[in-house]
N, C-alpha and C positions, 0 to 999 in steps of 0.2 A: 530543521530536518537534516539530518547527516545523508552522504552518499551511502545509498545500496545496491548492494547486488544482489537481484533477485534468480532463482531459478524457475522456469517456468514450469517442472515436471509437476502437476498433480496427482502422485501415487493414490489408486485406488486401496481399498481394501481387500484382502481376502477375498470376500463374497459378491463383491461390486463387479469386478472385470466378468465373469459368470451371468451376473445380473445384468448387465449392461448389455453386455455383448446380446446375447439369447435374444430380444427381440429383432436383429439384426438380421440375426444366423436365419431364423423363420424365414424375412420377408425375403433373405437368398434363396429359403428354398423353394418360397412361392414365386420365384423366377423360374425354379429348375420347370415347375409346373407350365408356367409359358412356355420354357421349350418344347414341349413334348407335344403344343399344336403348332403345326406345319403353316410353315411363312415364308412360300416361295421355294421350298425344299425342304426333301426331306433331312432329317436330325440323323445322324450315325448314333446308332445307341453305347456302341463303346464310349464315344467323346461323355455323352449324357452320364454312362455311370462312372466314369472319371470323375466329373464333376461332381455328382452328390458325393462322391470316396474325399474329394476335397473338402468339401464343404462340412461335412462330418468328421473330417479331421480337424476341424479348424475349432469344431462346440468341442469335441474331446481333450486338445490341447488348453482350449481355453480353459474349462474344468479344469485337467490337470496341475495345470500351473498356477494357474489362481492361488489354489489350492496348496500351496505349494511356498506361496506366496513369489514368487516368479515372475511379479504385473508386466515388468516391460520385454522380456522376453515372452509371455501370453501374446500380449499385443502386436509384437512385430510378427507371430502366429498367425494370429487373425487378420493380420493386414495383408501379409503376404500370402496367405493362403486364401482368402477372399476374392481378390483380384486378381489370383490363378485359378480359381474357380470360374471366376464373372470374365474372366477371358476365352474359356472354351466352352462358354455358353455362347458367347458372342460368335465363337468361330465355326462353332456347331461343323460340317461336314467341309469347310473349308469356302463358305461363304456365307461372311458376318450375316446377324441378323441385328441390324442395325433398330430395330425396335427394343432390344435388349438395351442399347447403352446406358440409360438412367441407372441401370444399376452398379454403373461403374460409382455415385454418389455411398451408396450404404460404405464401405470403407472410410470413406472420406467424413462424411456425416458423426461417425461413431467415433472418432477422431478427433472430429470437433466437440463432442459434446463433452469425450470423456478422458484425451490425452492430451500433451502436451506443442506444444506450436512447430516444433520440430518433425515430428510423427507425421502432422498433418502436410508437413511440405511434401514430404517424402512421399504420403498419400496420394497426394493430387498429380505428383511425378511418374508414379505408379501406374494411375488411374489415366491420363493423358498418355501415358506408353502404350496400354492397350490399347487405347482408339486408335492411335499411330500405326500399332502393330495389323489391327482389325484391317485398319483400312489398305493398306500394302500388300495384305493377301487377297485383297476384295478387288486390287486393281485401281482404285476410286483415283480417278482425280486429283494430284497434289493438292490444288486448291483448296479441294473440297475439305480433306482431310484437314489442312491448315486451318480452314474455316472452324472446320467441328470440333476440332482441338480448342480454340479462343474462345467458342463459345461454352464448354462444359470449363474449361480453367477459367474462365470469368464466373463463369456458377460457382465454382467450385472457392475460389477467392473470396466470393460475397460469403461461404459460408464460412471462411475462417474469419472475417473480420466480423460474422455473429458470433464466433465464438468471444474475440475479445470483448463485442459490446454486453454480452451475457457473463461475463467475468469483472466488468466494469460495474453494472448493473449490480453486482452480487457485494463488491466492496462500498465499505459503508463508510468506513473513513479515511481520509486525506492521504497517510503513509500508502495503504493498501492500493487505493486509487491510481497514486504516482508511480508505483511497484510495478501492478498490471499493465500502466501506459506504456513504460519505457522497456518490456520485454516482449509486449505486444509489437510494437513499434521498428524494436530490433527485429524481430520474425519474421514481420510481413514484410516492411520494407527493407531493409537490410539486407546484401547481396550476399549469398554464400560462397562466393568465388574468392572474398576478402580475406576467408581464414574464420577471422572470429569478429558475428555480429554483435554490434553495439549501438546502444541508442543514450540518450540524456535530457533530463528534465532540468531548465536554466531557469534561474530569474532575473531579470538586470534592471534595476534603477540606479540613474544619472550617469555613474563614471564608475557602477560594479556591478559585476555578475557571477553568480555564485550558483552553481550544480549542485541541486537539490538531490539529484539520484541518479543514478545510471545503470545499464544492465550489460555485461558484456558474457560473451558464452563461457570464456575462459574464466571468468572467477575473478579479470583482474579489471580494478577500475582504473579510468584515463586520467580521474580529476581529483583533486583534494577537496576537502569542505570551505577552505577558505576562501574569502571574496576574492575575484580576479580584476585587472584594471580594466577597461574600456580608456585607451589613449584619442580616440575621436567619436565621444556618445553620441554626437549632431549624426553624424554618417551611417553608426551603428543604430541611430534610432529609423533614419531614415530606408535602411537597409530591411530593416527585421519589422518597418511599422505597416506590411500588408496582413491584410486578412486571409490572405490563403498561404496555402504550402507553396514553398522556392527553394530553390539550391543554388550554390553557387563554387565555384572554383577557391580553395582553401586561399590561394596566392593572392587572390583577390578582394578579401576578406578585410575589412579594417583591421588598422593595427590593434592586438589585444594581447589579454596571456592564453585566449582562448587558441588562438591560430600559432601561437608557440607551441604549444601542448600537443594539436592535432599532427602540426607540422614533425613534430621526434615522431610521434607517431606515426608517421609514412600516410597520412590521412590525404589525400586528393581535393576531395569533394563533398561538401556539407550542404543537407535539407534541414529544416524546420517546417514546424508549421506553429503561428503564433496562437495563442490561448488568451481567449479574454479576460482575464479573472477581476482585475479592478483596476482603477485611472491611473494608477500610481505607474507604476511597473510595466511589464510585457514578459510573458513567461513563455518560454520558448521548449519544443519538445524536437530535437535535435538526433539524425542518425545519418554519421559519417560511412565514407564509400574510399577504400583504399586506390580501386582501381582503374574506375568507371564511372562516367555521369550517370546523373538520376534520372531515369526515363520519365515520359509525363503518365505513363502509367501507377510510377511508384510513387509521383506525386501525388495524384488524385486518391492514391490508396493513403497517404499519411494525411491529404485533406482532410478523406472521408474518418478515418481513426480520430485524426485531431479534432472534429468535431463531437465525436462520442465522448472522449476522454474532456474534455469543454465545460459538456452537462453535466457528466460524471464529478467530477469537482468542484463544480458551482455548488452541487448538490451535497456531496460530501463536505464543503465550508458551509454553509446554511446548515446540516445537522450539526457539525461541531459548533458552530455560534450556539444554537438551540438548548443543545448539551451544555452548553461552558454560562449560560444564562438563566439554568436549572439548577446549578450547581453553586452560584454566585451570590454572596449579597448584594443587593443592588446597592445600598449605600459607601461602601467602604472597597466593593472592589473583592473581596477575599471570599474563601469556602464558604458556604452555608452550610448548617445544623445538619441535614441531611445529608449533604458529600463529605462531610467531616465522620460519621458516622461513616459510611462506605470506606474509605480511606483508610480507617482505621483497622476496620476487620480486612484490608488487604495489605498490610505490614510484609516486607518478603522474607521469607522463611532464614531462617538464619539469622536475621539481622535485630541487636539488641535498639532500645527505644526508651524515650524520654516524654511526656511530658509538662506544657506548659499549660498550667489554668489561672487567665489572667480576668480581673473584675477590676471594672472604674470603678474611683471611689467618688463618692458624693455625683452620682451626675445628678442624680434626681434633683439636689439642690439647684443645682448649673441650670437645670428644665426651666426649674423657679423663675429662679433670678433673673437669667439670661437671655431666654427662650428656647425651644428646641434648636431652633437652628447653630445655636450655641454648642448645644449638645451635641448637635452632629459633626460639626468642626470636631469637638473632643473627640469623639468616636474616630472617625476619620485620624488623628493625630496619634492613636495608639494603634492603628491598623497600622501607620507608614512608619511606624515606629519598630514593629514585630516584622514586619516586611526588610525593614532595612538591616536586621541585625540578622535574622537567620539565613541557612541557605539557600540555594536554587531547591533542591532535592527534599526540603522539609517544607511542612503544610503547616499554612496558617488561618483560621477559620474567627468567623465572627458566629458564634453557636447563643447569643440570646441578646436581651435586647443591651447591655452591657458588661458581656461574659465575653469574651476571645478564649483559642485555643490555638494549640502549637503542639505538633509531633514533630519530634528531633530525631532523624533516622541516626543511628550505628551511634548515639552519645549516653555519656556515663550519666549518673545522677549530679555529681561534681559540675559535667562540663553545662549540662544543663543551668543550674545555677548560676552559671558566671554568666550564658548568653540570658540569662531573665535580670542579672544584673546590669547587662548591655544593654536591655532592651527599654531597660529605667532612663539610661543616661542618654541614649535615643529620643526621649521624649520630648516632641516640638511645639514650645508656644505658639496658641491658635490667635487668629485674627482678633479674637476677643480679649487678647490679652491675658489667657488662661492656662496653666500649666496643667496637664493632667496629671491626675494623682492614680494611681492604681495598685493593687494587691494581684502576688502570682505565687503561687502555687509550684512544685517541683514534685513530680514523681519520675521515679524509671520503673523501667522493666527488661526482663532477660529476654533473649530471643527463643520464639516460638511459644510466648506466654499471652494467655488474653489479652488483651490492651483494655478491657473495660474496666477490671478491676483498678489499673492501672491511670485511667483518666480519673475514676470517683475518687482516687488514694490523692493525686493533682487536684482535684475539686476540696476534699480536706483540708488540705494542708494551706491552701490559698483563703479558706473559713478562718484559721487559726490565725492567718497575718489578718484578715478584715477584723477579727474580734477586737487584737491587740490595737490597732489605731489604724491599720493600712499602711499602704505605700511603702512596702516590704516585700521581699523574698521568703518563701518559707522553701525549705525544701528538707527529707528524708534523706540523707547520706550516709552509707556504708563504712559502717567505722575504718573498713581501708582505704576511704576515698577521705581525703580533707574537707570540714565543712566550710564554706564560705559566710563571711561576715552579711549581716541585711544591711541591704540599701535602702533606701530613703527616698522617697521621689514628694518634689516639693515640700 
């Protein structure tokens, strides 16, 4: 997996920020309705139609801009006008009515469900100002007001880190999973006093460690994809082998390329929290602090994350094994019939294609003679054989019981022939002492042209080498491409 940088902005639609918002807008105005029974004093009706003139400004805005297509200025509409509404409900005649505050949550809420990690800080910041502000015109007790404040920003915290466990929940495979982790991770823990928050998803076995992904706000990553050294793994292993979130002082750090990198960096102070994935390794989900230590508040919050994003992965490797097992022949290791079929009708646009329709020759005799097991060695031997000559980016399938295939992305019909040439002289004597013999087949095709016609044309022409005796090349070549001599296998 290469390093990424993810943004964490989920832009609604058109019709979505409208839709979203609206049931929000209601339950504000089923607040305004509380106001208007008397809780210890009476309500100044001015303050009251101030308030729905806000609140009504904030559905019209929202409409408008939606509309408009406008989403994050909609949003910062709604937000800021929300919690100028949900402020002089609170303050009614100039003292709070402290049975109102839960509604300082609906901003907060909608934010979570429907924007991005930034929004929501600013939300809670928001949302916490009022209480502060309520409670200074109420008189209240510092204390008090301190109190009240830790307790709705703790509410209000557990509901941004439902946000990332429902965004975690929602990614289904491994990239997406490690994307969401390490912006989630940035957001909540990540101080914003440092400039620009960053997080990073590491793996490190023995004496390397290589950054899987990173997310930083700027756009710029800290790390390359290459492996990094680990100069004392004993230390680093003993450093990073708890089960919970830690931090520690960069200087402090075993020697590495990691504490190089942080150190240019003006980095201070590094948390993790370790991820259990399997025996092998220890995958570390990593967010540096320029300025300041990690409070044990910010720990327990990348605890509690790192244990969501945990499951999340586990989960997401269990479906991809599941997927990759579906997909597989079980004997030989490559595509099967069915993912070679998918594969095929998803060729990317532009790009021209070749292939390869490869048939053993005589295995049924080898069955005979030798027994299956015999045969599976062969099979096996012309799998590692198509495996070793094509590249990373081209698909190699075992599509029947001694049929193979091969899609050669961006190759001529030429170059194609010379890699079914390669793939003859590729061929490895099996423990049986048996050479495999095989016939292949050559077609191409232009880009953006069916590929079915194009595999049965590759199925022809590999008939035509089995008729003549096998253990040849056929291929169709464009009289401006040079045709290649056949080869011969065994």
């Amino acid at each position: 997996m290469s390093s990424a940088t993810m943004s964490s902005q989920r832009a609604p639609d058109r019709d979505s920020l409208r839709r979203r918002a609206l049931p929000f807008l209601l339950v504000s105005l089923l607040g305004l309705i509380v106001a208007f029974i008397p809780s210890g004093g009476e309500r100044v009706w001015l303050v009251l139609g101030i308030a729905v003139a806000d609140l009504c400004a904030v559905a019209a805005l929202a409409l408008f801009l939606s509309a408009r297509r406008h989403s994050r200025l909609g949003a910062a509409s709604v937000i800021g006008m929300s919690l100028g509404g949900i402020a002089l409900l609170l303050l009614g005649d100039g003292h709070p009515a402290w049975d109102l505050v839960p509604l300082v949550l609906l901003p907060v809420v909608w934010c979570a469900l429907y924007r991005d990690y930034g929004e929501v800080t600013v939300t809670i910041g928001g949302a916490v100002g009022v209480i502060v502000l309520a409670g200074a015109l109420d008189d209240a007790n510092p204390l008090l007001i301190v109190r009240t404040s830790a307790l709705w920003t703790g509410v209000m915290v557990v509901t941004t880190l439902g946000m990332a466990a429902d965004e975690l929940h929602g990614a289904v495979d491994v990239d997406s999973v490690i994307n969401v982790a390490v912006t989630a991770a940035a957001n909540l823990i990540g101080s914003r006093s440092d400039g620009t928050r960053r997080a990073h998803l590491a793996y490190a076995i023995g004496d390397t460690i290589r950054v899987l992904a990173e997310y930083a706000d700027d756009g710029e990553p800290t790390f390359g994809t290459e492996p990094m050294n680990i100069a004392d793994p004993i230390a680093f292993e003993s450093l990073t082998g708890s089960s919970k979130a830690a931090s520690i002082s960069i200087s402090d750090l075993p020697d590495s390329r990691i504490r190089e990198v942080l150190a240019m960096e003006n980095v201070h102070f590094l948390a993790w929290m370790p991820l259990r994935l399997d025996e092998e390794g220890r995958t570390l989900l990593m967010v540096p602090s320029q300025d300041r230590p990690f409070t044990p508040g910010q720990l327990e919050r990348l605890g509690t994350l790192g244990s969501i994003v945990q499951l999340a992965l586990r989960n997401a490797l269990a479906r991809e094994q599941l997927e990759q097992m579906a997909a597989t022949d079980t004997l030989t290791g490559l595509t099967n019939r069915k993912e070679w079929l998918k594969r095929l009708a998803t060729i990317p646009r532009g790009t021209r294609y070749s292939v390869l329709s490869v048939d053993v020759d005589q295995l049924r005799e080898v069955n005979a003679s030798r027994g299956h097991e015999a045969g599976d060695r062969v099979l096996k031997s012309v799998g590692a054989a198509l495996t070793k000559t094509v590249r990373r980016q081209d698909i190699v399938a075992r599509t029947g019981g001694d049929e193979f295939a091969t899609l050669l992305l961006g190759s001529r019909a030429i170059d194609a022939a010379r890699v079914a040439e390669r793939v003859i002289k590729n061929l490895q004597t099996t423990a049986d002492g048996l050479v495999p013999r095989i016939s292949i087949g050559v077609a191409s095709g232009e880009a953006d042209t069916d590929p079915l016609p194009v595999a049965a044309a590759a199925d022809a022409a590999m008939s035509v080498t089995k008729q003549a005796g096998g253990g040849a090349v056929h291929a169709t070549v464009p009289e401006e491409e040079r045709s290649p001599l056949p080869v011969t296998s065994g």
